[in-house]
Biopython code that builds the backbone (N, CA, C, O; Angstrom):
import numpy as np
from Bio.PDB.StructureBuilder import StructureBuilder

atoms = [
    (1, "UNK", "N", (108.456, 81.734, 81.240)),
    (1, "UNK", "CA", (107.580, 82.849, 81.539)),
    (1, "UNK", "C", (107.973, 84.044, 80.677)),
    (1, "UNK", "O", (109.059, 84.400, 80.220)),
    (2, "UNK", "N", (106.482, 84.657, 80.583)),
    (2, "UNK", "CA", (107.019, 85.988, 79.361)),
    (2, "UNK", "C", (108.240, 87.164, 80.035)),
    (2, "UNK", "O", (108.770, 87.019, 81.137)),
    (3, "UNK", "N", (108.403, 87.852, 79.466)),
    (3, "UNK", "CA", (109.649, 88.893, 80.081)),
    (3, "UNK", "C", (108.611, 89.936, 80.340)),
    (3, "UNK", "O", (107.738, 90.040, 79.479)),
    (4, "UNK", "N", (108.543, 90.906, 81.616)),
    (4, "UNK", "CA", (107.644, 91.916, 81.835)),
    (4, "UNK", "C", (108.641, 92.875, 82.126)),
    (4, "UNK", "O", (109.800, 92.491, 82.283)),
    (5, "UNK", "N", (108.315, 94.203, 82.228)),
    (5, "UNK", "CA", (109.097, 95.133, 82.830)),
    (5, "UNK", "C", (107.792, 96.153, 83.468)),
    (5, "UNK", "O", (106.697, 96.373, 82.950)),
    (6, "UNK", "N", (108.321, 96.646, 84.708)),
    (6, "UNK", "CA", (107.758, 97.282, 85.376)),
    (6, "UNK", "C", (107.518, 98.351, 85.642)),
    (6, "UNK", "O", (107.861, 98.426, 86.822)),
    (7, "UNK", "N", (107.080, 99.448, 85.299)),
    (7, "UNK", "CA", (106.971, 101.033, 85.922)),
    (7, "UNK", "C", (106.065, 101.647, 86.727)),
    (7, "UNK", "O", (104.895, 101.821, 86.386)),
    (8, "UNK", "N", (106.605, 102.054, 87.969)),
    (8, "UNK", "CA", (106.167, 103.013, 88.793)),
    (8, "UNK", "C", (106.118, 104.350, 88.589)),
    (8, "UNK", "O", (107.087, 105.071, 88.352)),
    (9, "UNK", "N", (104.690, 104.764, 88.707)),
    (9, "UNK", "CA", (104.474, 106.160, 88.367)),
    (9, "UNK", "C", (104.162, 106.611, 90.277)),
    (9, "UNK", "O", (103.298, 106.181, 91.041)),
    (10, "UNK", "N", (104.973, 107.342, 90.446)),
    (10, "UNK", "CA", (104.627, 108.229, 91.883)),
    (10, "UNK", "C", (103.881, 109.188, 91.719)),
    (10, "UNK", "O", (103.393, 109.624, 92.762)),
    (11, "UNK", "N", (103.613, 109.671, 90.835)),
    (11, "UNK", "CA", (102.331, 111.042, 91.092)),
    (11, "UNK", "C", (100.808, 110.390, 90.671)),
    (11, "UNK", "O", (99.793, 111.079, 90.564)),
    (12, "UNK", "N", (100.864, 109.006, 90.469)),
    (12, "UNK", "CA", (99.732, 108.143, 90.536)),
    (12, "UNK", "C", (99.530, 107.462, 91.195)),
    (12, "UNK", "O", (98.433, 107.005, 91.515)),
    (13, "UNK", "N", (100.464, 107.237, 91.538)),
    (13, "UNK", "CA", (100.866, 106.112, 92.732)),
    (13, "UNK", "C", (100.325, 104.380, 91.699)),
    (13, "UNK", "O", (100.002, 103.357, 92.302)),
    (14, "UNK", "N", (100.360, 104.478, 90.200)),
    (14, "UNK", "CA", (99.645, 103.061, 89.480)),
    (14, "UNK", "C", (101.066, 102.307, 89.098)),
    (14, "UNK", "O", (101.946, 103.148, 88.914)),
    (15, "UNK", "N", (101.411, 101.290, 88.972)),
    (15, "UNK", "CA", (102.025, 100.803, 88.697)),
    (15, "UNK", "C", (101.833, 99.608, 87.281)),
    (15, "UNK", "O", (101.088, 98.628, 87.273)),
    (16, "UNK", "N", (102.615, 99.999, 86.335)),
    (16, "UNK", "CA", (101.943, 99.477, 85.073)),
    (16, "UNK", "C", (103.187, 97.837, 84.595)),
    (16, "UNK", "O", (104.384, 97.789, 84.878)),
    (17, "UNK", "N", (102.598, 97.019, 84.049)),
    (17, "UNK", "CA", (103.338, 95.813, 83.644)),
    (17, "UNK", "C", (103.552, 96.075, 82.365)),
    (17, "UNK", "O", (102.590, 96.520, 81.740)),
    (18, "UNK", "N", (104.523, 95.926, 81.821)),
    (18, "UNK", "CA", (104.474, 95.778, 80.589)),
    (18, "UNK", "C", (105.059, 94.589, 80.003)),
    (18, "UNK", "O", (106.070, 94.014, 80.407)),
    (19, "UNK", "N", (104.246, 94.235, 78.896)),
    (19, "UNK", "CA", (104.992, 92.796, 78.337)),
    (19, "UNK", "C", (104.096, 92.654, 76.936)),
    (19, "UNK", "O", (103.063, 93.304, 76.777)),
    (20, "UNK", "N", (104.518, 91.898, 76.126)),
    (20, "UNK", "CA", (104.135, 91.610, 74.874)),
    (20, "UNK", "C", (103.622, 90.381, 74.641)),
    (20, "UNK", "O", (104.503, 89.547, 74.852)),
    (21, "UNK", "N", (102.767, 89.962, 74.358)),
    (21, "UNK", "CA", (102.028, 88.674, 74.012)),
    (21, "UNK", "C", (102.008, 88.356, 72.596)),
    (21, "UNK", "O", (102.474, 89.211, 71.842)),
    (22, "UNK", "N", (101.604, 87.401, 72.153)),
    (22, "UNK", "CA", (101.016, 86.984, 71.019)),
    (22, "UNK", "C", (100.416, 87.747, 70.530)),
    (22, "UNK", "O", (100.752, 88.209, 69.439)),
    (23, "UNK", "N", (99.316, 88.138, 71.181)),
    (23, "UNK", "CA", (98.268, 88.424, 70.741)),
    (23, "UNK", "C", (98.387, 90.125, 70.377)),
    (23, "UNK", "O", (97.974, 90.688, 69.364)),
    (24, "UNK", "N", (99.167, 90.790, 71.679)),
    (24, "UNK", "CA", (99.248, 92.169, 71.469)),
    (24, "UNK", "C", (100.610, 92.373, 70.159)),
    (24, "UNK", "O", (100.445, 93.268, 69.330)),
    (25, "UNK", "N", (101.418, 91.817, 70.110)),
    (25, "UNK", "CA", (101.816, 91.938, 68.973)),
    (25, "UNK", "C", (101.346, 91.647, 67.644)),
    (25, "UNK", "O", (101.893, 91.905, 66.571)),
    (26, "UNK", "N", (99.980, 90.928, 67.932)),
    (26, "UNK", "CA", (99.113, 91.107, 66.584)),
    (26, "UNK", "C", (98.588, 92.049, 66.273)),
    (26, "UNK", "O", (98.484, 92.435, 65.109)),
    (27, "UNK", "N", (97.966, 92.847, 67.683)),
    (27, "UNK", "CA", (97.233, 93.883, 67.169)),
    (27, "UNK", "C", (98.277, 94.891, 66.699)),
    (27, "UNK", "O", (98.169, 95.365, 65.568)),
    (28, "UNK", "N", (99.208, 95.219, 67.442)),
    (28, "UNK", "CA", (100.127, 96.364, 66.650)),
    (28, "UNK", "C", (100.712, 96.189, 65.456)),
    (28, "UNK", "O", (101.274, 97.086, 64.827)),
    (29, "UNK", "N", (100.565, 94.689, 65.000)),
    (29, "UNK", "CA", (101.204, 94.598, 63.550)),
    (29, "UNK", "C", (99.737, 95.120, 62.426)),
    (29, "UNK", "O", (99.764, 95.757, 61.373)),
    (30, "UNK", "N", (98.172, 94.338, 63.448)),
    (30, "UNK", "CA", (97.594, 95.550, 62.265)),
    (30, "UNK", "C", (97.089, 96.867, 62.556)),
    (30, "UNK", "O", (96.223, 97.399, 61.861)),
    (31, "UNK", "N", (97.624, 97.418, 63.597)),
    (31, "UNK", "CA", (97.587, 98.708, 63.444)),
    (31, "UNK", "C", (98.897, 99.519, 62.580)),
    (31, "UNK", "O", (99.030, 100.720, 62.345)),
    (32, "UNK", "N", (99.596, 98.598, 62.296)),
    (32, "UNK", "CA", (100.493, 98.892, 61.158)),
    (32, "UNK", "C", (102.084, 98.912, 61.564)),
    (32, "UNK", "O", (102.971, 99.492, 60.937)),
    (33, "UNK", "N", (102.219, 98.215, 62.651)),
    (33, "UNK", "CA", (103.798, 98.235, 63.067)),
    (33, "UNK", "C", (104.493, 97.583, 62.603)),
    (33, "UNK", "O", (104.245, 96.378, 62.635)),
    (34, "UNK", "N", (105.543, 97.997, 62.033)),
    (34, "UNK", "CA", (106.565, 97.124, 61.601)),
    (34, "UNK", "C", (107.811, 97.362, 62.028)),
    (34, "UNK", "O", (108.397, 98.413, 61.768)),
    (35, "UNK", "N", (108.355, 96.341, 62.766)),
    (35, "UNK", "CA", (109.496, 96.359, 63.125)),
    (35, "UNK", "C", (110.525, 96.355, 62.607)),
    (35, "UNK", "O", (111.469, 96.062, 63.341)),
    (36, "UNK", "N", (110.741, 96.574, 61.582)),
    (36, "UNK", "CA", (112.006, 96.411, 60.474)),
    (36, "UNK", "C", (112.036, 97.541, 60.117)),
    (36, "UNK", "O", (113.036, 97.957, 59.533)),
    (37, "UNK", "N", (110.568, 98.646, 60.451)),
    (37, "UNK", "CA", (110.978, 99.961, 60.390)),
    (37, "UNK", "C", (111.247, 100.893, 61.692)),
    (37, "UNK", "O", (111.029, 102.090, 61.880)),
    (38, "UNK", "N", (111.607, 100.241, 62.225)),
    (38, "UNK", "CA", (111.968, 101.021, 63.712)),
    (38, "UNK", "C", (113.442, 101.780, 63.741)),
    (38, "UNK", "O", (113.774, 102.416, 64.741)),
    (39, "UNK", "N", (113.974, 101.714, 63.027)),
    (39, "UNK", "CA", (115.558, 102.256, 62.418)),
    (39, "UNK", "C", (115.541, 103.420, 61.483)),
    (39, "UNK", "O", (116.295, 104.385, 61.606)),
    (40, "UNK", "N", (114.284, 103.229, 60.160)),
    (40, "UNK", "CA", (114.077, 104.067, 59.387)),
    (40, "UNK", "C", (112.939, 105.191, 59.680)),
    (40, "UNK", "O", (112.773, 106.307, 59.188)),
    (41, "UNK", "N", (112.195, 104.443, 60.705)),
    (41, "UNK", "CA", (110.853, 105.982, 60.938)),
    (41, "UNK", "C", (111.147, 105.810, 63.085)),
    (41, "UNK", "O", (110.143, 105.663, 63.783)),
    (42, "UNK", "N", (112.239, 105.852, 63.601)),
    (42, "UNK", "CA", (112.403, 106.312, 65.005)),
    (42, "UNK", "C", (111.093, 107.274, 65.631)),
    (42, "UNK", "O", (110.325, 106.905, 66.519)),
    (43, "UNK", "N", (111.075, 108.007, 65.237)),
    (43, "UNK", "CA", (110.120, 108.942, 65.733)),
    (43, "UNK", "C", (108.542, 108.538, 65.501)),
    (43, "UNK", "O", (107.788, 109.101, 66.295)),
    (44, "UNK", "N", (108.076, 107.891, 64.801)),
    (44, "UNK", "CA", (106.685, 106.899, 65.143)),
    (44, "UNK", "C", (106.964, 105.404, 65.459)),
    (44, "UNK", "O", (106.019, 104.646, 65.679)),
    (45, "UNK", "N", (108.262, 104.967, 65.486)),
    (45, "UNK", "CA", (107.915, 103.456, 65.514)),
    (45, "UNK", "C", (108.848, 103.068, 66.898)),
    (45, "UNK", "O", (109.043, 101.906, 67.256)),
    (46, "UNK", "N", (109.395, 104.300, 67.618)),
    (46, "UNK", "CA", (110.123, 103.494, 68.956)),
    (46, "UNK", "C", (108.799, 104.227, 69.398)),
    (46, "UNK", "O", (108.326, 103.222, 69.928)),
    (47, "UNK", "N", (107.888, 105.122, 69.587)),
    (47, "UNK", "CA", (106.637, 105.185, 70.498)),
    (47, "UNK", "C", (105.324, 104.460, 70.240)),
    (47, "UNK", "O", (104.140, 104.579, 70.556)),
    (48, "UNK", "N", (105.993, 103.756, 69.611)),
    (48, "UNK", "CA", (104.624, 102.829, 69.273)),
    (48, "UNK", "C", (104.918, 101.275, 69.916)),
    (48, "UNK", "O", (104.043, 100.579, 70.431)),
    (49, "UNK", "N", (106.288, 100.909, 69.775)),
    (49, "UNK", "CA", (107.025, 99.881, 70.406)),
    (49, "UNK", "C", (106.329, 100.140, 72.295)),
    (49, "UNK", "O", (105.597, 99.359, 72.904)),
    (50, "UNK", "N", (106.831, 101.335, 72.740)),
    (50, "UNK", "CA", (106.751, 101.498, 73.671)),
    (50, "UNK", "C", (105.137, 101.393, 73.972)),
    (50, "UNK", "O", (104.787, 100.840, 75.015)),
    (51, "UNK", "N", (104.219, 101.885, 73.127)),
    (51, "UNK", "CA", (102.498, 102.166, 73.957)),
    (51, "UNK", "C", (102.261, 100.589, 73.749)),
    (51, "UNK", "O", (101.666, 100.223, 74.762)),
    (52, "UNK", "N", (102.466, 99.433, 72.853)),
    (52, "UNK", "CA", (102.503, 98.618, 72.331)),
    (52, "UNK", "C", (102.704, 97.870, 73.425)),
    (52, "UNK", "O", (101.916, 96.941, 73.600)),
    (53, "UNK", "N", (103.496, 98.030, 74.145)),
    (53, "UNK", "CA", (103.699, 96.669, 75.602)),
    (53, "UNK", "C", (102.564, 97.416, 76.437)),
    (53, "UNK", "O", (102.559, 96.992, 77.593)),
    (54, "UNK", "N", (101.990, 98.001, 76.302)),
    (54, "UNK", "CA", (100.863, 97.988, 77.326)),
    (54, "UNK", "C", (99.650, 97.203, 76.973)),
    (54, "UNK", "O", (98.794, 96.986, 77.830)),
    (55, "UNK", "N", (99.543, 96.795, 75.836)),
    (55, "UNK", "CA", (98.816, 96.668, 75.145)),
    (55, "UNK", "C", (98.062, 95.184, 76.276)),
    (55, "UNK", "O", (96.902, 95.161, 76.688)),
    (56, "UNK", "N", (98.928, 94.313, 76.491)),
    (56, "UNK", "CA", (98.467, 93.117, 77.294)),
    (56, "UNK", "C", (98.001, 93.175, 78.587)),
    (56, "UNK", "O", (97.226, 92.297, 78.967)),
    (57, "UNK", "N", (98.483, 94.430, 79.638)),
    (57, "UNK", "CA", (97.905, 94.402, 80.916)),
    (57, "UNK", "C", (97.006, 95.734, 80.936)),
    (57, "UNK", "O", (96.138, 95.954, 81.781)),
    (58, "UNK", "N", (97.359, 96.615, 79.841)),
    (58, "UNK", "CA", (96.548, 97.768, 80.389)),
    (58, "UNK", "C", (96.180, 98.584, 78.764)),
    (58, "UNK", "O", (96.694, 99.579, 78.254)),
    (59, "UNK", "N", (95.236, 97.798, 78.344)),
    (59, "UNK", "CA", (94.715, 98.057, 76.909)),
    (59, "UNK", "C", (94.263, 99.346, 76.715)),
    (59, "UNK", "O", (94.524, 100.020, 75.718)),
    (60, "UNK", "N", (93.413, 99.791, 77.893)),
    (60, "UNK", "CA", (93.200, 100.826, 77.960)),
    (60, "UNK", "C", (93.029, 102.125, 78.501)),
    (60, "UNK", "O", (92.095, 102.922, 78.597)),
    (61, "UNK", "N", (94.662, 102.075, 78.942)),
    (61, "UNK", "CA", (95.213, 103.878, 79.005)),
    (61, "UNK", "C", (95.079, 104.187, 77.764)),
    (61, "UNK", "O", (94.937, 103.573, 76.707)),
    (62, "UNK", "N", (95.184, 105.709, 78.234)),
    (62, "UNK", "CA", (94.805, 106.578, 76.967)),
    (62, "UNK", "C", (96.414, 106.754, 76.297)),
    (62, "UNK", "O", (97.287, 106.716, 77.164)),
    (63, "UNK", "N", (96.904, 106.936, 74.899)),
    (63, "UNK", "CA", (98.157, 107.408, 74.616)),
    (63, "UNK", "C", (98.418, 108.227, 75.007)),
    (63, "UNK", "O", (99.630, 108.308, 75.203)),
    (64, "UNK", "N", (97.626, 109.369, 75.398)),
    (64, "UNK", "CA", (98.373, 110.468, 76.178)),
    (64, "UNK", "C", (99.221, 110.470, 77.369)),
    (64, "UNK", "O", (100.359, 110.809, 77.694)),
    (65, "UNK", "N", (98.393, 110.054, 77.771)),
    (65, "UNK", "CA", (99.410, 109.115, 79.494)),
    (65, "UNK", "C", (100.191, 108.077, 79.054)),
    (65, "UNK", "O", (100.909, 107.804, 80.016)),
    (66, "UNK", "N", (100.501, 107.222, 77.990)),
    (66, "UNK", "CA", (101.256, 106.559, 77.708)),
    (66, "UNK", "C", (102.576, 107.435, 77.495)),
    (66, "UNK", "O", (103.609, 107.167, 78.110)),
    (67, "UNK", "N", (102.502, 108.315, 76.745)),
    (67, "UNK", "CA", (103.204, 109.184, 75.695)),
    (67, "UNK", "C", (104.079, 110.121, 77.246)),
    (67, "UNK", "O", (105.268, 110.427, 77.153)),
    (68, "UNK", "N", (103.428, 110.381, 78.271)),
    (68, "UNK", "CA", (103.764, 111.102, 79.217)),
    (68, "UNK", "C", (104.583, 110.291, 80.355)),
    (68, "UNK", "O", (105.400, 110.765, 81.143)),
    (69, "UNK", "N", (104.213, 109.126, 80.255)),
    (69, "UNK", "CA", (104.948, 108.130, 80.766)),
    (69, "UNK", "C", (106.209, 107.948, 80.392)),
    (69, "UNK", "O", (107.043, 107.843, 81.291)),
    (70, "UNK", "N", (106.679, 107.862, 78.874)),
    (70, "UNK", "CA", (107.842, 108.173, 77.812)),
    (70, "UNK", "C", (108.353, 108.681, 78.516)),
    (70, "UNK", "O", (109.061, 108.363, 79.471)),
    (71, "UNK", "N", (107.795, 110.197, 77.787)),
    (71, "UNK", "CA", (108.889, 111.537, 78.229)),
    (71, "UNK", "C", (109.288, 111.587, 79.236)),
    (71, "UNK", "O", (110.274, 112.319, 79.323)),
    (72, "UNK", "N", (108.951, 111.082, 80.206)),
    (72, "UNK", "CA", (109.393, 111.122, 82.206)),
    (72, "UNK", "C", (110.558, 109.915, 82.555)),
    (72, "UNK", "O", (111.186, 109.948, 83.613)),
    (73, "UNK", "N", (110.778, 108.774, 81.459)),
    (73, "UNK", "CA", (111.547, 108.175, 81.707)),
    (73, "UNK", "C", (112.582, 108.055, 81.224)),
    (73, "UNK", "O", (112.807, 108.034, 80.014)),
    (74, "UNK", "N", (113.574, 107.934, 82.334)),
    (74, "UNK", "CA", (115.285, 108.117, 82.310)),
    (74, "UNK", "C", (115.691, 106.421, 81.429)),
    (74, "UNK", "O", (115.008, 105.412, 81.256)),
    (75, "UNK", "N", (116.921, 106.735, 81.096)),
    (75, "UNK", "CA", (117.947, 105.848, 80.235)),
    (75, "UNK", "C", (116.785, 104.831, 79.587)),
    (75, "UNK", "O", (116.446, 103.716, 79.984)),
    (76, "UNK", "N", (116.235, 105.707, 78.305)),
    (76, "UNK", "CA", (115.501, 105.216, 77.039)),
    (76, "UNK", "C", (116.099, 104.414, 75.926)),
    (76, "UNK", "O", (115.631, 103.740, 75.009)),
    (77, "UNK", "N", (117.629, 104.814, 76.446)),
    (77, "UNK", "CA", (118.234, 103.658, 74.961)),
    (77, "UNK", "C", (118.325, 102.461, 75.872)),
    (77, "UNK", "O", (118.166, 101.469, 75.160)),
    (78, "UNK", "N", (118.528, 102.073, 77.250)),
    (78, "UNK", "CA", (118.414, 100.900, 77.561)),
    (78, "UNK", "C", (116.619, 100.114, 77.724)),
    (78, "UNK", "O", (116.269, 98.934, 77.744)),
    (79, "UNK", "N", (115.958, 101.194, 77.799)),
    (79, "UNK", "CA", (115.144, 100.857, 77.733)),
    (79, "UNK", "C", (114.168, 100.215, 76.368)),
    (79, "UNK", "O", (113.341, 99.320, 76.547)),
    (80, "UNK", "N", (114.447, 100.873, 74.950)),
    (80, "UNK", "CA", (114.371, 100.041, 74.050)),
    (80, "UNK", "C", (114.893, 99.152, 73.882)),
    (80, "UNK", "O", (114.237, 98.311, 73.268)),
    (81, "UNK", "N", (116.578, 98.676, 74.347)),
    (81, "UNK", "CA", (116.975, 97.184, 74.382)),
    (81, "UNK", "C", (115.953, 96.561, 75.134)),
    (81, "UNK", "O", (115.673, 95.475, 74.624)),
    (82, "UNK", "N", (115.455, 96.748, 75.883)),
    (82, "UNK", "CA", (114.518, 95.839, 76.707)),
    (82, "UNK", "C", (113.619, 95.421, 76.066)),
    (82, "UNK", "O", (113.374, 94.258, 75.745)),
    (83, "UNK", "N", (112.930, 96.611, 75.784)),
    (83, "UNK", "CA", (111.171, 95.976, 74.639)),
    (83, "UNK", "C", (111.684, 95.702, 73.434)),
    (83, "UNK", "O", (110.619, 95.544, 72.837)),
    (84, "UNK", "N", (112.382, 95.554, 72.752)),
    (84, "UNK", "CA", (113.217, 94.655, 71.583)),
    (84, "UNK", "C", (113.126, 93.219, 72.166)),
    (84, "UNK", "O", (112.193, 92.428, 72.031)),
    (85, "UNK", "N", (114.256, 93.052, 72.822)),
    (85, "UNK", "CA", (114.242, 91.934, 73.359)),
    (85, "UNK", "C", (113.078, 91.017, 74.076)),
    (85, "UNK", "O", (113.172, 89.809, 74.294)),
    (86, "UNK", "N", (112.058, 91.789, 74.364)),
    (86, "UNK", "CA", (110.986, 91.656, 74.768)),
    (86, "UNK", "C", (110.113, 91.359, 73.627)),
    (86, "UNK", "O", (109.560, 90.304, 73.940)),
    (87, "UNK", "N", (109.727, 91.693, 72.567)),
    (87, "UNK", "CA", (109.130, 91.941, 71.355)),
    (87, "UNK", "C", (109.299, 90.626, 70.813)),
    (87, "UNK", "O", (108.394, 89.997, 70.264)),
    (88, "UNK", "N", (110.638, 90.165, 70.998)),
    (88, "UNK", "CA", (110.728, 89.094, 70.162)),
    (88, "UNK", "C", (110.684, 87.922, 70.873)),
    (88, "UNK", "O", (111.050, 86.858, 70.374)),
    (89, "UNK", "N", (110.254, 88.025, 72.035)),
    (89, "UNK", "CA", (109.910, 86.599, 72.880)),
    (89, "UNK", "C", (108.753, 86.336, 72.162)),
    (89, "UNK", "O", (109.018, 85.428, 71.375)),
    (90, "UNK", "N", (107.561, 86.700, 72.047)),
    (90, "UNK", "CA", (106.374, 85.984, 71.777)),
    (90, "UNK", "C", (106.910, 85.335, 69.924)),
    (90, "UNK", "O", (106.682, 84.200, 69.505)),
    (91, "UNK", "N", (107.435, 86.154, 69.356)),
    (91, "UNK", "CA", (107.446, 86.298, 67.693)),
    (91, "UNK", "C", (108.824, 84.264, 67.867)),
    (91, "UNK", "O", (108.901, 83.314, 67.089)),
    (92, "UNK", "N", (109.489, 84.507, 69.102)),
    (92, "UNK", "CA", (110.024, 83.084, 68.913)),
    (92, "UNK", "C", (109.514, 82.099, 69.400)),
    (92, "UNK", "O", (110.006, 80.988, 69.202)),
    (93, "UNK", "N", (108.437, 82.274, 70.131)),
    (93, "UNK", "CA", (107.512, 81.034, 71.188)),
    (93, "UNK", "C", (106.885, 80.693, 69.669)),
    (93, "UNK", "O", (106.558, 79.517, 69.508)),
    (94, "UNK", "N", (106.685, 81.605, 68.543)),
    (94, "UNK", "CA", (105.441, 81.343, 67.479)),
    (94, "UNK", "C", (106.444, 79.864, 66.479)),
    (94, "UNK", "O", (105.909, 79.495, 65.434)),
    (95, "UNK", "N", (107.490, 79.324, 66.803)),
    (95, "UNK", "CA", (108.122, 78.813, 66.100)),
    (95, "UNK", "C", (109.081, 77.714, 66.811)),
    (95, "UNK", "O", (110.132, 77.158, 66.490)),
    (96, "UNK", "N", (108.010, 77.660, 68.191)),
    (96, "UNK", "CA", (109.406, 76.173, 69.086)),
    (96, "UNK", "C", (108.053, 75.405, 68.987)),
    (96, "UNK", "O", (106.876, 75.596, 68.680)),
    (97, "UNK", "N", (109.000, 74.306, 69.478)),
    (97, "UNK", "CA", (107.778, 73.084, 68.999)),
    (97, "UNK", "C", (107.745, 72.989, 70.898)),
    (97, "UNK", "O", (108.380, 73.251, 71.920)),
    (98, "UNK", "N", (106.123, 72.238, 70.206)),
    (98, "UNK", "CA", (105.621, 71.682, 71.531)),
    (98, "UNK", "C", (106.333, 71.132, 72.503)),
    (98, "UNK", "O", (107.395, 70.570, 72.238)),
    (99, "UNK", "N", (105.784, 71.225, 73.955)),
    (99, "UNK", "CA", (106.402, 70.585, 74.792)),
    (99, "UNK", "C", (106.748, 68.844, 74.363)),
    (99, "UNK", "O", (105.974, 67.998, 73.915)),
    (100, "UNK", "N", (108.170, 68.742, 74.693)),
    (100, "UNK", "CA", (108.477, 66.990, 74.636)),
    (100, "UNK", "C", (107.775, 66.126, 75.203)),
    (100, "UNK", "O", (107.660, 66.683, 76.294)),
    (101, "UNK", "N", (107.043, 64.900, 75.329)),
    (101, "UNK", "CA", (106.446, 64.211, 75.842)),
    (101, "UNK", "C", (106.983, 62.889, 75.765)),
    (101, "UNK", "O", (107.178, 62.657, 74.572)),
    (102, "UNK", "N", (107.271, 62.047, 76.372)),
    (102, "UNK", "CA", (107.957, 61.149, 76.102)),
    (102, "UNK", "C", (107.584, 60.284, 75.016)),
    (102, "UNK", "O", (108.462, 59.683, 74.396)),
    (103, "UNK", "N", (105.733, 60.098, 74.574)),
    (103, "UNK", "CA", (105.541, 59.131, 73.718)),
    (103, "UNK", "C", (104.991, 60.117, 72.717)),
    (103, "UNK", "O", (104.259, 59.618, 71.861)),
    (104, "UNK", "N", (105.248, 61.735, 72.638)),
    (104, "UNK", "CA", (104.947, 62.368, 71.738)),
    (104, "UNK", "C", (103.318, 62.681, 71.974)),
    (104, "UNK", "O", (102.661, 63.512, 71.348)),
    (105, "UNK", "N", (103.001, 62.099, 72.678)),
    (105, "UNK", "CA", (101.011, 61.907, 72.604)),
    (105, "UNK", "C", (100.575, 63.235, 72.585)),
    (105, "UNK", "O", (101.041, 63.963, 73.461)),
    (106, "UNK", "N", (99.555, 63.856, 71.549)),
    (106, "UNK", "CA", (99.101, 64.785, 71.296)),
    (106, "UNK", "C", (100.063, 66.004, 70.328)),
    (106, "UNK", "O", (99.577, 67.017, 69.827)),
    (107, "UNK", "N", (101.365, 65.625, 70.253)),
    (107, "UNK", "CA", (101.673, 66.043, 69.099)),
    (107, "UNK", "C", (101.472, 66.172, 67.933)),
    (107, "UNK", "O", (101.181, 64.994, 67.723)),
    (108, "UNK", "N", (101.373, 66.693, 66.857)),
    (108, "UNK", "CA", (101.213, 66.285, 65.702)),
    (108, "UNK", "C", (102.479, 66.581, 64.844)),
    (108, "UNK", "O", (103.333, 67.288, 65.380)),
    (109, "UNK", "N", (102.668, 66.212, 63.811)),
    (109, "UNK", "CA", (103.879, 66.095, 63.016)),
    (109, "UNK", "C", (103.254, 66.091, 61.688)),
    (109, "UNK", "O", (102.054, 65.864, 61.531)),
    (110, "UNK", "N", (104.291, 66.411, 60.481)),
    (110, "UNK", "CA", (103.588, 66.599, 59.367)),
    (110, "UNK", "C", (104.609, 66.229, 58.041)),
    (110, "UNK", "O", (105.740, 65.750, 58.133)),
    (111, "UNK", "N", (104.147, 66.459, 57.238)),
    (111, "UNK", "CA", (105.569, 65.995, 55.789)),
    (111, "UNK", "C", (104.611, 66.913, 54.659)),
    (111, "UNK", "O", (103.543, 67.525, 54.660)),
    (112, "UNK", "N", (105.911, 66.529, 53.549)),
    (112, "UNK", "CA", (105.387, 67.305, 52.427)),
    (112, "UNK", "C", (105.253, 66.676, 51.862)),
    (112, "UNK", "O", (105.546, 65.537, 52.226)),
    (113, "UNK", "N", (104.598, 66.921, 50.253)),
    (113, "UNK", "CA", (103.917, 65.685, 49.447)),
    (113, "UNK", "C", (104.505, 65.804, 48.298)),
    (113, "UNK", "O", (104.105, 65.338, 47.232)),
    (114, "UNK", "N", (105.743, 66.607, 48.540)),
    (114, "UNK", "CA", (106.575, 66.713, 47.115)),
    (114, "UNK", "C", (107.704, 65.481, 46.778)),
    (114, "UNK", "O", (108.353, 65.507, 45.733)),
]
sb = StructureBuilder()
sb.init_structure("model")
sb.init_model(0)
sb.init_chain("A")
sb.init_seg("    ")
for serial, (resi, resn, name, xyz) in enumerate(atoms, 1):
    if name == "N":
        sb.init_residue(resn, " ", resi, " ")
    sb.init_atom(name, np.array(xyz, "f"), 0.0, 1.0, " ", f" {name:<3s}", serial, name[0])
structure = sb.get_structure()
């Protein structure tokens, strides 16, 4: 199961999921995210990490309330270990092989022709 993390907002009383998919890490890669620059541009690319896991349960809050959500939350450096670690669940599901089956059935397999 994917990794989610949870936040409770009390002056909304909404409670938001966050988690990263396949798919939402596609869209933030073409809205231009790159994770290899999250070290060199901090200041656009850990708040983009962060609006970025909403992306799968709640597409559409506005960034402003995303962004306000941020600023209100306590111990942020553990909290980017989280959506890191989170980030890269879907990016390693993109590279395990299919479930085992005992006679393989419906697998496919492949070779090179060199």
């Amino acid at each position: 199961m994917a990794k989610q993390l949870t936040i409770n907002d009390p002056t909304t009383g909404v409670t938001y999921t966050l988690e990263y998919t396949r798919k939402s890490v596609e869209i933030m890669e073409k809205s231009g995210f790159v994770a290899e620059e999250v070290e060199r541009k901090p200041m656009t690319m850990l708040p983009a990490l962060f609006a970025g896991a909403f992306l799968a349960h709640h597409r559409f809050v506005k960034r402003d309330v995303i962004d306000n959500i941020y600023a209100r939350l306590t111990h942020k450096d553990e909290l980017i270990s989280a959506l890191v670690e989170m980030y890269n669940e879907p990016l390693l599901s993109l590279l395990d092989d299919p479930e085992q089956q005992e006679d393989n059935e419906g697998n496919l397999s492949w070779k090179a022709g060199w």
